[in-house]
C-alpha positions as CSV (number, residue, x, y, z in Angstrom):
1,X,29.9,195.5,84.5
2,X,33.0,197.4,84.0
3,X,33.7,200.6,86.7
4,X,36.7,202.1,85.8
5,X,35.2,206.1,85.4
6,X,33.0,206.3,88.6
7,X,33.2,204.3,91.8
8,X,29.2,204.8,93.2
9,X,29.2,204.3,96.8
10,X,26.5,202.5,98.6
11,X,25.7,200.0,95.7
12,X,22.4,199.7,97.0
13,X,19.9,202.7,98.0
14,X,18.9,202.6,101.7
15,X,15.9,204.6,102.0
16,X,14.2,205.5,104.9
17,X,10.6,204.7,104.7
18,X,7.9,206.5,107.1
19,X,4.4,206.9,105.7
20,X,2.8,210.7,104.2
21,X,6.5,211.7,105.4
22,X,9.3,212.4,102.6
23,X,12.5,211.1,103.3
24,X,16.2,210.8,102.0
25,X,19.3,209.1,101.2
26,X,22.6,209.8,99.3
27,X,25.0,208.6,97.1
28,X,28.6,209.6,96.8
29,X,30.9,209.2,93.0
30,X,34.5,209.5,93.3
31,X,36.0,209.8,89.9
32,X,38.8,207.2,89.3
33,X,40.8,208.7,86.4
34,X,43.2,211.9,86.0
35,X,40.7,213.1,83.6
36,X,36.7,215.1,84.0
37,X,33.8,212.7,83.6
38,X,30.2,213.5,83.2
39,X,27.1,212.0,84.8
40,X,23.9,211.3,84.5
41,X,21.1,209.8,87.0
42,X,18.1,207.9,86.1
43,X,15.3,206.0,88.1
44,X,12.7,203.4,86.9
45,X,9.7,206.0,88.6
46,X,10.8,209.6,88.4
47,X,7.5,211.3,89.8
48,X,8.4,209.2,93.3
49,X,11.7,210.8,93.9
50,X,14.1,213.9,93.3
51,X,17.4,214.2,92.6
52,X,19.6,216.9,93.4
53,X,21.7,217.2,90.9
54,X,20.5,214.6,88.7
55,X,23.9,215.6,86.3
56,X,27.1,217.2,86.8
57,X,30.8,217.3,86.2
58,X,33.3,215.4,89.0
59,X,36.9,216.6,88.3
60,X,39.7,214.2,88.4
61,X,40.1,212.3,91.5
62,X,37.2,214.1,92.8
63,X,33.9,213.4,94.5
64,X,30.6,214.6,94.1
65,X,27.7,213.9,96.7
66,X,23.9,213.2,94.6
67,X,20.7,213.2,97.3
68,X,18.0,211.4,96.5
69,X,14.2,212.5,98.3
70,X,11.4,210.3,98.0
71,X,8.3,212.1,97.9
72,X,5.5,211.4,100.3
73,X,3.9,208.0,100.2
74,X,0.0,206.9,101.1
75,X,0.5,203.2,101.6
76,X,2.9,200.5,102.8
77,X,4.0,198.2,100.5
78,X,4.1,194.7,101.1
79,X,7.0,193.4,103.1
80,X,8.3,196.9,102.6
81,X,9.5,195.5,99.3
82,X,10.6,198.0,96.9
83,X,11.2,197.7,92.9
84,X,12.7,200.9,92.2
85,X,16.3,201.4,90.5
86,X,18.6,203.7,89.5
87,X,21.0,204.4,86.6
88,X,24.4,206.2,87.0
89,X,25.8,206.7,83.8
90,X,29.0,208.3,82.9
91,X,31.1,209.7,80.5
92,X,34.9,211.3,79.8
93,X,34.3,215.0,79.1
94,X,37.0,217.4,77.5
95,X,38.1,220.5,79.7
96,X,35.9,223.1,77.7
97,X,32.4,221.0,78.6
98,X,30.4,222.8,81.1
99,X,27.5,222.0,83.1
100,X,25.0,223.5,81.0
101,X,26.6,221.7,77.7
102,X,25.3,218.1,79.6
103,X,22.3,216.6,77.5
104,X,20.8,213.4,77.3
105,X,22.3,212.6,74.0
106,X,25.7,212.5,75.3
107,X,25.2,209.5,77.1
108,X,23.9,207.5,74.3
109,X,26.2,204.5,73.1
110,X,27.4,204.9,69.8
111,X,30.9,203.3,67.8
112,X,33.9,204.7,69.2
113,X,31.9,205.9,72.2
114,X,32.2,204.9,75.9
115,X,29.8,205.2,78.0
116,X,29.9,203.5,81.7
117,X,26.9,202.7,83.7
118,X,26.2,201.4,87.0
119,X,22.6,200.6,88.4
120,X,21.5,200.6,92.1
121,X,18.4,198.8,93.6
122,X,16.4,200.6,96.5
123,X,15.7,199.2,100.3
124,X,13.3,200.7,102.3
125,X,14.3,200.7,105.9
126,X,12.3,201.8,109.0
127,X,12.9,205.9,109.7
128,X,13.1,205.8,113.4
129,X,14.3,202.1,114.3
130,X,14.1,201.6,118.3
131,X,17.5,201.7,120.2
132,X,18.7,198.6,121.6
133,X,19.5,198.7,125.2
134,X,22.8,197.3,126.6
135,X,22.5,194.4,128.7
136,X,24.8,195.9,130.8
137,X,22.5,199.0,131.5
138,X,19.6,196.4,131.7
139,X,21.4,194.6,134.8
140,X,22.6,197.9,136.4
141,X,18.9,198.8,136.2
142,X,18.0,195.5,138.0
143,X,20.6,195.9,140.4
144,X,19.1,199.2,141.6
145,X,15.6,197.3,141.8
146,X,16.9,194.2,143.9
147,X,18.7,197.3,146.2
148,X,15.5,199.4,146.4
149,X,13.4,196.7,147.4
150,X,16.2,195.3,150.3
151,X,15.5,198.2,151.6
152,X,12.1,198.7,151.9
153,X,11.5,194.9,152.9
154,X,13.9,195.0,155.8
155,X,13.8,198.1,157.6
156,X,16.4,199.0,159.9
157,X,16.1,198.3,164.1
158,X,16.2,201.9,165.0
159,X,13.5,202.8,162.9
160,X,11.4,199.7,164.2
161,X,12.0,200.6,167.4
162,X,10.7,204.7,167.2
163,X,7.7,203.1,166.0
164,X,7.5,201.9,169.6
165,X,8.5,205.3,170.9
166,X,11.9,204.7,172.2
167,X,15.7,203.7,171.5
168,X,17.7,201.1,173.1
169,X,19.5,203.5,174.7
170,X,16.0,205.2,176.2
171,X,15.3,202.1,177.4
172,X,18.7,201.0,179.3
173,X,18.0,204.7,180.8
174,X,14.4,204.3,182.1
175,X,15.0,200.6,183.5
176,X,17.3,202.3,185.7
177,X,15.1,205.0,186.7
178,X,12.4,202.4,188.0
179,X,15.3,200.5,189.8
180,X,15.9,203.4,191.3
181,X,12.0,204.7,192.6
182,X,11.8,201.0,193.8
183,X,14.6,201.4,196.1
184,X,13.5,204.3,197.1
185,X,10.0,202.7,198.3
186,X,11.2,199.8,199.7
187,X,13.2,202.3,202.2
188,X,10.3,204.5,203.4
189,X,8.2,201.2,204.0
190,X,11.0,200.0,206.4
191,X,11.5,203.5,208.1
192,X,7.8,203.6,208.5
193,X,7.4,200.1,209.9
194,X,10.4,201.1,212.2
195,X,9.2,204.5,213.7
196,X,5.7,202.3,214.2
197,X,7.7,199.8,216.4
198,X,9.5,202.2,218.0
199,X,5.9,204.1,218.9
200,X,4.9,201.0,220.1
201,X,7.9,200.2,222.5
202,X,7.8,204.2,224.1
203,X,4.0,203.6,224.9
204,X,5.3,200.4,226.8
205,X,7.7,202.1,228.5
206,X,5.3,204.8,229.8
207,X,2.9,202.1,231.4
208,X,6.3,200.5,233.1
209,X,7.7,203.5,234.6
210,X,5.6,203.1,238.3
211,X,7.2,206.9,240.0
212,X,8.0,210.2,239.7
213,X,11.7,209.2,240.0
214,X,11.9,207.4,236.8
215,X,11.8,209.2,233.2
216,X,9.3,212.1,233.0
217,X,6.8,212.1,230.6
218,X,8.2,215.4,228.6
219,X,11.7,213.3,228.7
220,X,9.5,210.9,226.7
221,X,8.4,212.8,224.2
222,X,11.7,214.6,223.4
223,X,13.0,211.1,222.6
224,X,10.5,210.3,220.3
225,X,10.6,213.8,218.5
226,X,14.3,213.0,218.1
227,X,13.9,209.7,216.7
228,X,11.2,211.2,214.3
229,X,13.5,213.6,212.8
230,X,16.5,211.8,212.6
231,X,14.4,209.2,210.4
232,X,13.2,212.0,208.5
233,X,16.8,213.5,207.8
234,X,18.2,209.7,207.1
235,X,15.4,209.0,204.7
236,X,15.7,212.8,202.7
237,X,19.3,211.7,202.5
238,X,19.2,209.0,200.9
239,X,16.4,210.0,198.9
């Protein structure tokens, strides 16, 4: 098939298909020659689609843009299989033909007369095919997953160890603290255990001392008030 008027571009109708919806595709003619050329279009089942415009004029190393609508559909055909075609035919015009003078006799074949056709099958094709994902995007997505559950599986030692209520640091601090109080006990034991001893040696001395010539018994008990409250001062010291 010659198609040296018109070049139709697609060469094949791609039409969206979504059922009780209407939907539509275009085709575009760019006219070849240095002269105006006529055109007609035709389908094999013209209550099922629209054309807008179905003729016209495209000037000389023009374009014009046709849309086609299908209308409506109530069922799916089988294997979304279509039979539907379309005619494009086209013709040289003179510069006085208008768009009004374009009939459908004009594009009848006749001697002397050229007339140029080109025909176009239809392909339905889903209306809102799904978007692929990149794979890319599909392992960023797992790489967020895999980092997500790292951290919920392994939680980190200073929250495992408020759980417990305390730090590692708290607990340096209070094992010092006990240290400390334990030290501090173990010293008033000894200064008790001392100032009983010492109790213990002045009532001995008492029962040795056989005349008023020796140490009096008020001399006594000033020593032993002494050695009370120097024990008391040594132990708030190092207390």
């Amino acid at each position: 098939m010659s198609n040296a008027l018109l070049r139709v571009y697609p060469s094949e109708l791609k039409m969206p298909f979504e059922l009780r919806k209407q939907n539509s595709c275009c085709m575009e003619l760019f006219n070849k020659t240095d002269q105006r050329v006529a055109f007609k279009v035709k389908t094999t089942s013209p209550n099922k689609y629209a054309v807008r415009p179905a003729s016209g004029i495209v000037p000389p190393g023009g374009s014009c843009g046709v849309v086609v609508t299908m209308r409506a559909q109530k069922d799916i055909p089988q294997d979304y299989h279509c039979k539907d075609r379309f005619l494009v035919q086209s013709i040289v015009v003179d510069d006085e033909t208008k768009q009004k003078d374009i009939v459908p006799d004009m594009f009848r074949k006749g001697p002397g007369k050229v007339v140029e056709e080109f025909k176009l099958r239809v392909v339905y094709i889903p209306a809102n095919p799904p978007s692929p994902v990149p794979e890319e995007a599909e392992e960023e997505n797992e790489s967020v997953d895999s980092d997500v559950d790292h951290e919920v599986e392994r939680p980190s030692t200073s929250n495992a160890a408020s759980k417990h209520g305390y730090t590692s640091g708290s607990q340096y601090s209070n094992d010092e603290d006990v240290s400390m109080i334990s030290k501090s006990e173990d010293e008033e034991s000894r200064y008790e255990y001392e100032n009983q001893k010492l109790q213990e040696e002045l009532a001995l001395l008492r029962k040795r001392v056989p005349s008023p010539g020796g140490f009096s018994a008020v001399f006594v008990l000033f020593v032993f008030s002494l050695s009370l409250i120097v024990g008391y001062l040594m132990l708030g010291s190092k207390a």
